[in-house]
N, C-alpha and C positions, 0 to 999 in steps of 0.2 A: 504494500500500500504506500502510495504517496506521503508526504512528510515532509514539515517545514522546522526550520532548526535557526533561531535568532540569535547571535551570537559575536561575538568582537573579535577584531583581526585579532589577539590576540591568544584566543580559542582556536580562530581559524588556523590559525600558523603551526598550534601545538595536533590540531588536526592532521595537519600534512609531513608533522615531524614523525607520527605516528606510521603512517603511510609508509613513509622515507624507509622505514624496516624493510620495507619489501627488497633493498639491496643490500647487498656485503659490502662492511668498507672495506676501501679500494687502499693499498700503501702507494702513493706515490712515486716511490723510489723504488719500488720494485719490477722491473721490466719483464719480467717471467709472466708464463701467463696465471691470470687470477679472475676467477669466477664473480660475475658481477651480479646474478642474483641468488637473490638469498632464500634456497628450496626449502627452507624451514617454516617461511614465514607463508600464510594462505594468501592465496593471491586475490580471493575474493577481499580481503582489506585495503588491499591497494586502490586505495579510492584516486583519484583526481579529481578534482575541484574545478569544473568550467566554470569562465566569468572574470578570473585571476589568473594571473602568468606569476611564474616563479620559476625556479632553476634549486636542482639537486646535488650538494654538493658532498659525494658518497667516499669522498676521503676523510672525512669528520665520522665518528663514532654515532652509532646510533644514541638516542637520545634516552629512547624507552627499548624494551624488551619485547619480543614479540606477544607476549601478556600484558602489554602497556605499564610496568613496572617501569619506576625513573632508576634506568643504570649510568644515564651519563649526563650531570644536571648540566657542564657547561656548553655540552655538546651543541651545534649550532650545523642542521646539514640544510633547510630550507634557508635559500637565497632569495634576496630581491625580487621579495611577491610586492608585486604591485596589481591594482583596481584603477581600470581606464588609464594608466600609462601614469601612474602617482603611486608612489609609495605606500603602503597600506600603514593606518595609523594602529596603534596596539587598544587605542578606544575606538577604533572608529565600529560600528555596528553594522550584520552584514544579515540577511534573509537566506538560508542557504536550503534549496530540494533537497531531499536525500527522500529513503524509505521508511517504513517503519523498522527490520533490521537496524540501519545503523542509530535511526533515534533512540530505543530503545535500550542499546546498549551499553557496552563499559570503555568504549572506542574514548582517546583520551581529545582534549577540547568540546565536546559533545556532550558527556556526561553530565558537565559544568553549565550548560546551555541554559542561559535564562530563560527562556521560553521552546517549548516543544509544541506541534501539534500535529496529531493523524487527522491526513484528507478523508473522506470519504470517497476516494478515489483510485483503479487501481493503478498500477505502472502500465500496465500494457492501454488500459482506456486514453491515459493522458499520453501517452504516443501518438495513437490513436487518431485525438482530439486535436493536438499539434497538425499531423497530417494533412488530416481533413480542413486545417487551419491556411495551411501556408500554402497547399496542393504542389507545392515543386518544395524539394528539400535536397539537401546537399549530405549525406552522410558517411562526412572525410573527417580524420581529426581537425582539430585548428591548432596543431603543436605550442600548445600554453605552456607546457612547461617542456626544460629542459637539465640537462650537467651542466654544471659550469667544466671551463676549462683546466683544472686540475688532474683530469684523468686523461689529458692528453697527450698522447703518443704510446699509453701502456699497453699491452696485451690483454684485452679482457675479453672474454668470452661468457658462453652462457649456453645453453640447453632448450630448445623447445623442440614443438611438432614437426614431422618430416612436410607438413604440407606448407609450412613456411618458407619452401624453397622458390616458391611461387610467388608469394610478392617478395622476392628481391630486389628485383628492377626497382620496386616503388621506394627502396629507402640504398642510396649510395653507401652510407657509413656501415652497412651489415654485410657478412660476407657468409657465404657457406666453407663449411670446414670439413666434415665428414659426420656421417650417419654412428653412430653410437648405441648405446643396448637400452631395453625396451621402446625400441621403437620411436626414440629419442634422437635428434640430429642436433650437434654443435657447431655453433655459430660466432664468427668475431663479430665484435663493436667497437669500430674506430669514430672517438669522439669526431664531431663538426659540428661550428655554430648553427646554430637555430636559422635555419632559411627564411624564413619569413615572421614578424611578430606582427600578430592580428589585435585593432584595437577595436574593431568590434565584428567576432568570428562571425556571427552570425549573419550581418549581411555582407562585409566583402570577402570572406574566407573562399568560397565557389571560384573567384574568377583568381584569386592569387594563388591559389592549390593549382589552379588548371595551367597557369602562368607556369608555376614550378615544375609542375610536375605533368607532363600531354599525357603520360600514360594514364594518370585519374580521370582526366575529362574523356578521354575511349572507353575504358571503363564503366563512367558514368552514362557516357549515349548509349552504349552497349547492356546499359542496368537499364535506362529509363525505357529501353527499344523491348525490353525482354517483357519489363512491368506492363508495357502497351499490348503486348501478344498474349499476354498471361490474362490481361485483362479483361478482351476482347473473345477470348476462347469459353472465360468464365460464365460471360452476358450471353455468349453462344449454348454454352451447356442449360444456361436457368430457362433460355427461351424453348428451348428444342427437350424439354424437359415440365411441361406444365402440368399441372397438380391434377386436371380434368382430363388430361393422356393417361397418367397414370390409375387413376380411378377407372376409365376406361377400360383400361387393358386388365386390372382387374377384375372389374365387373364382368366380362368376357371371358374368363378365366373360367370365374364361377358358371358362367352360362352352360362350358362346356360339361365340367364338373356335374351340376344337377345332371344334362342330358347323358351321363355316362353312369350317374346312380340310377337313371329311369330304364338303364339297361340291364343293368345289376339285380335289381328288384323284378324278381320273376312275376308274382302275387298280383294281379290288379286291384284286388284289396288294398294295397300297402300303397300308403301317398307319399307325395315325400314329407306332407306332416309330419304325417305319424312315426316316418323314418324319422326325422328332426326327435320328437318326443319321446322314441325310444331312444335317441343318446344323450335327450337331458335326464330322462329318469335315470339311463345308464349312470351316468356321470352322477347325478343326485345320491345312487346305492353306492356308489364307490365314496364318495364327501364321508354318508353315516358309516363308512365301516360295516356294512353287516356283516354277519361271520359269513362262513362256509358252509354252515348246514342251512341256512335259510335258502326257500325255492327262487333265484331269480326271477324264473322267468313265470311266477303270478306277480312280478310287478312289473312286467311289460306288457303291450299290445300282442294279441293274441295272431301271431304272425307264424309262416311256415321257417322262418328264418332263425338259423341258431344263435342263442344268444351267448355263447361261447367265443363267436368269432366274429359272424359278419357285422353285428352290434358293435363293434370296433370301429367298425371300417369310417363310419360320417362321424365317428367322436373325433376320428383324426383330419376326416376334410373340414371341419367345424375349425381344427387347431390351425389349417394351414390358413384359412381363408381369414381368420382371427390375425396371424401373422401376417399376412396378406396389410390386410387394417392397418396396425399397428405399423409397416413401414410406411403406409401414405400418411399418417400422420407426422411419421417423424421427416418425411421428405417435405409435406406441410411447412412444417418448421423450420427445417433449413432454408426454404426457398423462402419465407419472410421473414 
C-alpha cells in the first residue's frame, strides 16, 4: 500500500546512509580487485530516493549495520544530496512516497518520522492512475545518484544475473568478465562521472537519456510499437469475443445435449422433466446420506431405467452445463 512519510533532510540523509549498506567499503589504495556489493545486505532495502540527487561515497565505512545498528557514528558515505540543485538543509522538511513496508518499519530516518500515513491506495493502482494520467511515460532511470570519484581507477567488481549481458551496451562503465557458479556472471565497474544531472527528471529526462544514450530511444519506439500491437490484439480478442457469442454457443451446446438424452431415453413415458427430477431427487438422496439398505428406487419416478447407473448420467450433464455457466460468468467479468 501507498505511504507518505514527512520528514527532514536530516532523516532523509540518515535514510540513504542506511541504504548506503547495500555496498562494501571500497580501500582506496588497494588496486587488487574488491567486490563492490555487499551480498549480505537485502537488496530489497536499497531504497533510492527520486526527487534528490546525491553521490555515494563507499570508501567511508558504513555508518549502521545491516540491522540498522550505529557501528560507525562519524562515518559520513552520503555526499552532496541536494533538492532542485540547492543543498538540502538538515531542517528543511520533505513529503517522501514510500509503502507501507518501509513506513512501518525499523528502517533508520523513518522510524523517527514525525508524521506517517497509509493511503488507501495500492502501489500497482497508483501506477496505474499515473499512466492513465500522463498516457506517454518514459520509464528510464534519471541517474540521481551516483560514486563520487574516490573509487577511481580501482578494480571492482561485482556479481549478478547472466541476463545482464544484455544491457551492456546501455551502460559504458560495466564490463562482462566471465560466467561464474550458480548461474551467476561477474562483472567490472569502472567508475565515470555522472553523464547527465537532471533538475527536473520528470519532464526533461526522455529527451536527455535519448541524447545520451540512441540505444534507449530504439528501445523505447521499439517498447511503445510492441504496447500498440499488444494493445490492438487485446481490443481485437474483447470484440471477436462477446459475452452473447459465448452464451450462444453454449446454449447450442445444450440444445445438442437434450437432443442426445431424447435418444438415450428409450421410454416415451420419460420426459426430460422427469429425467431432470430424477437427478434432483438423485442428488437430494445423496445430500441426506441415506444408508444402503434403504430402496432407492421408491424415491424415484417409476421408470424402466436403472437407477444404478443411467440416473448418473444428466447428474453429470447438469454438472457440465453448470460449468458451462459459471465460465460465462467469469468471462462476464473479465470483459467488464
Amino acid at each position: 500500500m501507498a505511504a507518505i512519510i514527512k520528514l527532514t533532510g536530516a532523516q532523509l540523509k540518515e535514510w540513504l546512509e542506511m541504504s548506503a549498506g547495500q555496498f562494501n567499503t571500497i580501500d582506496p589504495n588497494n588496486k587488487e580487485e574488491q567486490e563492490l556489493v555487499n551480498t549480505a545486505y537485502r537488496t530489497y532495502n536499497f531504497d533510492v530516493i527520486d526527487g534528490v540527487d546525491y553521490d555515494l561515497d563507499v570508501t567511508q565505512k558504513n555508518k549502521y549495520d545491516i540491522s540498522g545498528n550505529l557501528v560507525n557514528e562519524n562515518s559520513e558515505r552520503v555526499k552532496n544530496l541536494t533538492y532542485k540543485g540547492q543543498v538540502v538543509d538538515p531542517k528543511q522538511e520533505f513529503i517522501v512516497v514510500t509503502n507501507n513496508y518501509r513506513m512501518s518499519g525499523k528502517f533508520l530516518g523513518v522510524k523517527d518520522a514525525g508524521f506517517k500515513q497509509l493511503l488507501s491506495l495500492e502501489n500497482r493502482q497508483a501506477i496505474i492512475n499515473y499512466i492513465v494520467s500522463e498516457k506517454n511515460i518514459n520509464p528510464t532511470a534519471d541517474f540521481n545518484w551516483n560514486f563520487v570519484d574516490t573509487i577511481k581507477g580501482l578494480n571492482l567488481t561485482f556479481k549478478t544475473a547472466q541476463i545482464a549481458k544484455g544491457l551492456l551496451e546501455r551502460y559504458p562503465n560495466i564490463s562482462y568478465l566471465a560466467d561464474v557458479e550458480n548461474g551467476f556472471t561477474k562483472y567490472k565497474y569502472d567508475y565515470k562521472d555522472r553523464v547527465f544531472k537532471v533538475e527536473n527528471p520528470i519532464e526533461e529526462n526522455q529527451s536527455q537519456v535519448e541524447k545520451t544514450n540512441p540505444v534507449i530511444k530504439d528501445q523505447k519506439d521499439d517498447l511503445n510499437s510492441k504496447n500498440q500491437e499488444d494493445l490492438k490484439e487485446f481490443e481485437k480478442e474483447i470484440e471477436n469475443t462477446k459475452v452473447a457469442d459465448i452464451i450462444e454457443r453454449i446454449s447450442s451446446k445444450e440444445k445438442a445435449i437434450n437432443t442426445w438424452i431424447e435418444k438415450v431415453v428409450v421410454e416415451d413415458s420419460l420426459s426430460k422433466d422427469s429425467f431432470r427430477k430424477t437427478s434432483n431427487l438423485a442428488t437430494k438422496q445423496s445430500e441426506l446420506k441415506i444408508s444402503s439398505d434403504t430402496n432407492k428406487s421408491s424415491l424415484l419416478p417409476k421408470t424402466n431405467i436403472s437407477t444404478d447407473s443411467d440416473v448418473k448420467l444428466p447428474a453429470a450433464l447438469a454438472t457440465i452445463l453448470i460449468a458451462a455457466g459459471l465460465m460465462v460468468r467469469r468471462k462476464e467479468n473479465r470483459i467488464k
